[in-house]
N, C-alpha and C positions, 0 to 999 in steps of 0.2 A: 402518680405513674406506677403501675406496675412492674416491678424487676426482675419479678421471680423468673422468668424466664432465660436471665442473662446467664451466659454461658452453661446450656443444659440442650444440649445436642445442635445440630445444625444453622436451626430456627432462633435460634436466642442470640445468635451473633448478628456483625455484619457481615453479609456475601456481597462481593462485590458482581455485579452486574454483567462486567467481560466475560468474566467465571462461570457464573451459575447460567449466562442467557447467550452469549455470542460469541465468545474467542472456540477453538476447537481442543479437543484435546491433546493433540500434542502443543501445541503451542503453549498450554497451561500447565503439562508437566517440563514444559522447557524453561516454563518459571518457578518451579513449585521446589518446596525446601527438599525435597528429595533429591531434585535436580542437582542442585545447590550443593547442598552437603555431602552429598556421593561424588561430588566432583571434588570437593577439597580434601577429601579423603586419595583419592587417587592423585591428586596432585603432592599430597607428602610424600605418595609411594612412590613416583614418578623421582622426588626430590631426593628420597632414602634410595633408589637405585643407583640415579647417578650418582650420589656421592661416595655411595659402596663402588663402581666402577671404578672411580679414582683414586680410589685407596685409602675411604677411610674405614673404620671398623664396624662393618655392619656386617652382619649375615643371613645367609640364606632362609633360615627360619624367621630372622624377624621380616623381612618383607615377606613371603609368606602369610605369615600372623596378620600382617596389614592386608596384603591383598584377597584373605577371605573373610573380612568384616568391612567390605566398599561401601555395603548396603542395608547391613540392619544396626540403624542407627536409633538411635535410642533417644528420640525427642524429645521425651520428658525430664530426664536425665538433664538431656542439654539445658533445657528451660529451666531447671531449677540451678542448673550448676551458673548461670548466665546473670540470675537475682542475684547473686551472691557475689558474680567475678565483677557486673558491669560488664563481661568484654565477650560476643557472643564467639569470636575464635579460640577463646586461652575455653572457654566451655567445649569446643567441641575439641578443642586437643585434652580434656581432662576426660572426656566420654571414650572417645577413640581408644587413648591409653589406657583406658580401665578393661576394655574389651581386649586392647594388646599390649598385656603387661610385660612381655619380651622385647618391646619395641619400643615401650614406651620411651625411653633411654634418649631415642633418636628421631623420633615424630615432630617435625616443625623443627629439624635440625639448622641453624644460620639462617633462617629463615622470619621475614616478619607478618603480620597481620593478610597485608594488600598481595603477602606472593601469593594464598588464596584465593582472597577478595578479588584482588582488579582480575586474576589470572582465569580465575573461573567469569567473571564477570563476562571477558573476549570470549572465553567460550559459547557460555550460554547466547550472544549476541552471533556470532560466527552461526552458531547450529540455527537461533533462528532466522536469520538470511536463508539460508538453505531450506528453511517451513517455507518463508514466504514467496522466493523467488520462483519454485513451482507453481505455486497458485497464482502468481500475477502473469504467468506465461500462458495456463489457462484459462483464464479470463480474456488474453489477448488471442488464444485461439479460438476461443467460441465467438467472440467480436468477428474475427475475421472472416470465420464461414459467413456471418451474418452478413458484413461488407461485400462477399464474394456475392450470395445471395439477392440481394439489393444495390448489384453496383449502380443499374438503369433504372430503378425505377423514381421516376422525375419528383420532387415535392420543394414545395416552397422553401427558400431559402430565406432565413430574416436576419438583418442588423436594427441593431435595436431594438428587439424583437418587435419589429413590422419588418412585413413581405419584402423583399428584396427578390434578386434573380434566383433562379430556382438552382438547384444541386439537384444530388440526387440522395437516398436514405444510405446506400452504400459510403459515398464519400463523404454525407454526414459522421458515421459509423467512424471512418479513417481518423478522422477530426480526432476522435475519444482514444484509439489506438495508438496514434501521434504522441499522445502525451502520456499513455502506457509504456511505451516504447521507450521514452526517457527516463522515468522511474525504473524501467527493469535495468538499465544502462547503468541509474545513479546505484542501482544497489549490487551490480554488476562490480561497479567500481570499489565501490565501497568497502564491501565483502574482501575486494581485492587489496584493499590498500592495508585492512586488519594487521597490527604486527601483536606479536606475543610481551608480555612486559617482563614474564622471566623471573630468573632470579637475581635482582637488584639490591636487597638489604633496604636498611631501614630509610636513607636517604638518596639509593640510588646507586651508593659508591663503589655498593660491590663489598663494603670491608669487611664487614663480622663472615664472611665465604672464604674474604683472602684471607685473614687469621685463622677461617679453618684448614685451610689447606698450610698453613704455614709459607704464605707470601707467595705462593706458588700462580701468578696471573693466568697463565695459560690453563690451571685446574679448572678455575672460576670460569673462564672464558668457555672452558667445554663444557662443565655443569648446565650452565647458562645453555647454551648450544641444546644442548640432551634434552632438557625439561622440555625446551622450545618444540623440538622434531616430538617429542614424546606426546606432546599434545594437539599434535599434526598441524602445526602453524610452518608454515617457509621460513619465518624470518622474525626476530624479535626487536625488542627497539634498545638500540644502543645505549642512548640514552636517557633518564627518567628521574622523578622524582620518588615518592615515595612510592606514588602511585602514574598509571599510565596518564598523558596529558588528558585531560580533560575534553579537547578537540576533538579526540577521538567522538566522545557521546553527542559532540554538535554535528558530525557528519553524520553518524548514524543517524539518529533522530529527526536531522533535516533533512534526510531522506526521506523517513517514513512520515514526516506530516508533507513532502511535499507530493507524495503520492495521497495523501486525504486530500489534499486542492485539486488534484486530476479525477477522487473518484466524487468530491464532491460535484464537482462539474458537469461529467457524467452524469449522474444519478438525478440533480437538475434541470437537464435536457430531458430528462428520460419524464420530468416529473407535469414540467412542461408540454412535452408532448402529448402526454396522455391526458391532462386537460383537456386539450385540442381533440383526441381522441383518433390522434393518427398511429400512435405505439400503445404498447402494453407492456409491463410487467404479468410472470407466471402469476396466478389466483387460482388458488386452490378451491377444490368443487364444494369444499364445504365450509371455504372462509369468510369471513362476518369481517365488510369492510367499515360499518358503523352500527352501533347499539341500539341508534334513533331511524337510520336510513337505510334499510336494507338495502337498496337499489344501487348502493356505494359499492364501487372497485377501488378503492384508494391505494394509491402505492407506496406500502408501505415498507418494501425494499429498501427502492430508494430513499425514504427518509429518513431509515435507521442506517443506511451510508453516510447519508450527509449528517445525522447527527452526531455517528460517531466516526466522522472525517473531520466535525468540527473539533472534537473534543483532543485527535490526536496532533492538529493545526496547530494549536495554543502550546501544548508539549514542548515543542521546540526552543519556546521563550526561557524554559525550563534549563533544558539543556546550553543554550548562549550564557545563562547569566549563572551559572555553574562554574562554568569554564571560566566567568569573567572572573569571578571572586573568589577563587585558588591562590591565597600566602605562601609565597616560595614555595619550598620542599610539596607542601601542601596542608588541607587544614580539613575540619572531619564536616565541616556546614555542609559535605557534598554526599555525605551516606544516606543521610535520611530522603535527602530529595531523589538521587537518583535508585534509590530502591523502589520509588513508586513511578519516576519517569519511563526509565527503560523499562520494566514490565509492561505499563501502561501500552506505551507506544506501539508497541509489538502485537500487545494482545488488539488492540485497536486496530491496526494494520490486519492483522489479522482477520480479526471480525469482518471490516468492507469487504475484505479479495474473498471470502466465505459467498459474504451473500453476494459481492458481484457478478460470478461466477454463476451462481444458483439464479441470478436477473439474465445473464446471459443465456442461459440455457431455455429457457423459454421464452425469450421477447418475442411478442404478438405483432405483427404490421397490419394495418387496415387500409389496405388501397384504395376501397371506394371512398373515404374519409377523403385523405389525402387527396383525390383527383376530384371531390367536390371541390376542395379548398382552393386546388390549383383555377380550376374552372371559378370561382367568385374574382382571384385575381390576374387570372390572365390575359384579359382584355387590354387590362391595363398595362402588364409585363410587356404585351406582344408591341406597343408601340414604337416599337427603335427597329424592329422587324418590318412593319408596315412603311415606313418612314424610309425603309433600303428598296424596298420593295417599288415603291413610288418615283422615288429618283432612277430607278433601273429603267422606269417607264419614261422616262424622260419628263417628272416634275422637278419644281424647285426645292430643294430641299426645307427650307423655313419657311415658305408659304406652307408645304406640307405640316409641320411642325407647328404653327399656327392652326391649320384646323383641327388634330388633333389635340391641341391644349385645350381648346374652346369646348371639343367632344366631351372631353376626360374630363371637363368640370362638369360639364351635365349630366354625364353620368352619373358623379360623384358623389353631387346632391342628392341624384336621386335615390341614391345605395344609404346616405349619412341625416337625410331629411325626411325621408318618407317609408325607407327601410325594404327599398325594393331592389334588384337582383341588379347587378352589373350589366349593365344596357350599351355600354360602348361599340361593341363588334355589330350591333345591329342600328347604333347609330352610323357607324360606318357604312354599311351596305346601304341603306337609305338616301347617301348624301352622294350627289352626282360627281362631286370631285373625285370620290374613289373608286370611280369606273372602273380604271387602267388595272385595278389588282383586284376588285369583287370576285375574276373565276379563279383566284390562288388564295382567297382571303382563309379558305379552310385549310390549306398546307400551311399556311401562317402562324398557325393557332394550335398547331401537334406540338404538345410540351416537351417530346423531345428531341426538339432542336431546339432548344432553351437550355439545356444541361451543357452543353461546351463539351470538353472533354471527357467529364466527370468518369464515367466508367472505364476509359484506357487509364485513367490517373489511378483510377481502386488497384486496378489490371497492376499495374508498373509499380506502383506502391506495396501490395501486398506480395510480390515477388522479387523485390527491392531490398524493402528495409524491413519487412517480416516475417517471409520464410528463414531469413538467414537469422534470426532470434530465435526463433520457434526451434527450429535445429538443435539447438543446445541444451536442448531441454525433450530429444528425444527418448521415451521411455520413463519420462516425469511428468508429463502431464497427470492433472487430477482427473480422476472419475467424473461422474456427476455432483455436484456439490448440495449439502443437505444440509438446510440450517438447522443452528444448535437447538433456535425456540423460533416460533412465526410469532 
């Protein structure tokens, strides 16, 4: 194997995939060590303010000194200082301090590892709710015009996917916004429930604050308070370990993979349909849907939704059995995993509402498609319509229902044995029992009055339970969405 290449610019490492092919860029500087360590940099400064507020001896010049080196951080430094310590926060307070030797004094004052860690962690989680809850709003708006668009037009409905009664492509559409609508809800919540963890000490107690204050609870309690508001959280959490519960990362997370089961879903249908060749995904004029097939439109949208819906699904597993096996106060088994969970998740997340949005924005509908298909099965649909229709004439109900069984199987045959067209409705007219409705046999057979409600349902729905979502999110919708790579 050749090595030379290992660590010698870009190409000689690993790039992870989210990175270099599908998360967007903010999303990947809301992961990225800049993020990071510019935050824990301001969270000492946050920490040396308040404590200067209540009276311990800090001054004006050392925060200062801090607060004009938030940003050029000195990586390398770190890294080497980090081989040496084992501990990558005592490195970045030994960089930091090196750049503010006035302050050095007081940088990571009463404070341990996770006031950092965890505290930046709710941040970067909090800021990306706020990336992703825009974009899953417009995705739910571009669906909706599309539902509004296609509230009537009639298409086969299927369970288990065989033809069932017909719907229509709109209230198809509602189906996928349905369980949008609950993912923006859960991360509605969620977002909402965030508390700050504060300044806790090393197990939570508060003590090495109240020895600095000199026993003073109420100092602690506002420190506490300050940091909290300082980092624009409402409310922090009372009580803790060393670090925030664990819980916390099983909601978040089962959030966002249970939004990859909704876009998996989605994109699914989407994937299925166009099989059928009644929807479309955007296809670009000059894209190569196979190497060997030109003639291929493959959608491949949707399949790098569902692939990586699959991939943030499993995530989850991650985040439960985290939470399970936390030792009291707490134990460190949880760093390494959730440095690569929660990035993951998010960047994942990320990536679907990306491209689903960008599927949104140009789905294709083919009507004639559609209204052949309806027309192969609706001979068969229309028979519970024929059947009303006949008893209004004054037949028997199940004598009716008996020649039509007998019909429908000959047809049936001759659709499944000989491969010829749905012959039912002309079996019908042909046979003398269905005199009584032959001159309405053609109003029988308009697919829509097959759809039931379907369109007042889009109607009352989308001014229901999704104008009043959409609204929250006025002046955030995304543009047009543009993938990172096709």
């Amino acid at each position: 194997m050749d090595l030379d290449w290992i660590g010698k610019g870009e190409y000689g490492n690993y790039r992870s995939p989210l990175s270099t092919r599908y998360a967007s860029k903010e999303m990947q500087y809301n992961f990225s060590d800049m993020k990071k360590f510019s935050t824990w940099r301001q969270l000492w400064l946050f920490l040396a303010q308040g404590e200067k507020k209540l009276g311990i001896d800090i001054t004006d010049e050392q925060l200062e000194e801090m607060s004009n080196h938030l940003h050029d951080i000195d990586f390398k430094g770190a890294a080497e200082e980090e081989k040496k310590t084992r501990h990558d926060v005592m490195a970045h307070v030994h960089v930091f301090a090196a750049m503010c030797p006035k302050a050095a004094p007081i940088i990571h004052l009463g404070a341990t590892s996770c006031y950092v860690g965890d505290n930046t962690d709710l941040i970067i989680i909090r800021d990306g709710l706020d990336i992703l809850m825009p974009k899953l709003a417009s995705s739910i708006q571009r669906l909706t015009n599309f539902a509004e668009q296609y509230k009537s037009l009639p298409t086969l409905g299927f369970t288990h996917l065989q033809p069932a009664q017909f719907t229509t492509v709109g209230k198809r559409a509602c189906l996928w916004i349905q369980d949008l609508l609950m993912d923006e809800r859960a991360m509605r919540r969620v977002k909402g429930d965030l508390r700050f963890r504060g300044v806790k000490g090393t197990t939570g107690t508060q003590a090495s604050f109240l020895q600095l204050f000199n026993g003073d609870s109420a100092k602690v309690k506002k420190l506490d308070e300050y940091v909290t508001k300082a980092a624009k959280f409402e409310s922090g959490f009372i009580i803790s370990g060393q670090t925030y519960t664990r819980k916390v990362d099983v909601e978040v997370v089962s959030c966002l993979s249970s939004l990859g089961a909704s876009v998996h879903k989605i994109c699914s249908d989407i994937r299925l349909l166009a099989n059928m060749k009644e929807l479309e995904e955007p296809f670009e004029t000059t894209q190569i849907g196979s190497s060997a097939m030109p003639y291929k439109r493959n959608p491949m949208r949707s399949e790098r939704c569902c692939a990586i819906a699959r991939h943030l699904i499993t995530l989850s597993s991650n985040a439960y059995n985290t939470a399970a096996t936390q030792w009291m106060e707490r134990t460190l088994d949880d760093s390494a995993n959730r440095r690569i969970t929660l990035a993951e998740a998010f960047l994942s997340a990320d990536c679907i509402l990306v491209t689903l949005q960008n599927i949104f924005d140009g789905l294709i509908v083919y009507p004639k498609v559609i209204e052949r298909h309806i027309n192969q099965e609706l001979p068969f649909m229309s028979t519970e319509n024929i059947i009303m229709a006949m008893v209004k004439a004054g037949e028997d109900r199940q004598k009716c229902h008996e020649q039509i069984r007998v019909l429908s199987h000959q047809a049936g045959a001759a659709v499944k044995q000989r491969g010829l067209d749905n012959d039912l409705i002309e079996r019908i007219r042909k046979t003398p029992y269905f005199a009584p409705i032959h001159p309405i046999l053609d109003s029988l057979l308009d697919p829509s009055t097959f759809i039931g409600r379907a369109p007042d349902q889009v109607t009352e729905f989308l001014k229901e339970e999704v104008d009043p979502v959409l609204s929250k999110y006025k002046g955030k919708l995304q543009n047009k969405a543009v993938l990172l790579e096709i």
